[in-house]
N, C-alpha and C positions, 0 to 999 in steps of 0.2 A: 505826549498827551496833547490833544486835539480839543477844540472849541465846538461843542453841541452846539446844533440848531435847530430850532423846533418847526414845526410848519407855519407858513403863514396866516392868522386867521383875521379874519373880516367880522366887522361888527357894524349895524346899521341904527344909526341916532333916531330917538322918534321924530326929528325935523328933515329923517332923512339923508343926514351924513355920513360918509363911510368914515370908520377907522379900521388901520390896518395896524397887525401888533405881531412881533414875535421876538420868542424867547432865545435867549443863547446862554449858555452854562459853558464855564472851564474848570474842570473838576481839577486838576495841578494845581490853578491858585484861588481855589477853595472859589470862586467868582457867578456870579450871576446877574444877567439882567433884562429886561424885558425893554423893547423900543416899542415904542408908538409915532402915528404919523397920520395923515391924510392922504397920501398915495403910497404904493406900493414899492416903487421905483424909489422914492425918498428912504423908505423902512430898509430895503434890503442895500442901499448905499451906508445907512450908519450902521448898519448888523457886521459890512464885510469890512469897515472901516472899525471895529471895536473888535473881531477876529483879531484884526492885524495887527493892533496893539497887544494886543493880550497874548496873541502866538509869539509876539519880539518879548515880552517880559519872561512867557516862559520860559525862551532859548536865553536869557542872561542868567536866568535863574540855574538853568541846569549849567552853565559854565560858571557861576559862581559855585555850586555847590563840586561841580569837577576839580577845579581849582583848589578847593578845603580839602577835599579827598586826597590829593595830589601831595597839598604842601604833610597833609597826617600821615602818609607814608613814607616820608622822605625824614619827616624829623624821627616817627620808629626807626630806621633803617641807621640816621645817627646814632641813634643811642644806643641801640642795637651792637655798632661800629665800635662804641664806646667801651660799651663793658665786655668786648671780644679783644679789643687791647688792652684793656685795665685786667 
């Protein structure tokens, strides 16, 4: 699972200031959230910098749930072991 990005969009203050904003969604861990900023350059430095967090959480997550998977088939296969010599 992968980290949506929305488009950039641009917004102008009635004093004439820009804001620049965008959305990014990680649907694996249920996540969402929207950056704001005054340039552009700033906006898409935190967007690809909270990717990179949220892509590392998802890869521990699918190795932690590997792992349960892993250890749940091995304790069946004991018991399994078990009542095949009992």
């Amino acid at each position: 699972m992968t980290t949506r990005v929305g488009q950039l969009e641009v917004s102008e203050s009635a004093r004439g200031m820009f804001t620049y904003r965008v959305e990014i969604w990680h649907d694996g861990l249920r996540k969402h959230r929207v950056i704001k900023g005054s340039e552009p350059e700033v906006v898409q430095r935190k967007a690809s910098m909270q990717i990179a967090e949220w892509d590392e959480k998802w890869s521990q997550a699918q190795a932690r749930d590997r792992d349960c998977r892993e250890k749940d088939g091995q304790k069946r296969q004991q018991e399994a072991n078990k009542r095949l010599a009992a």
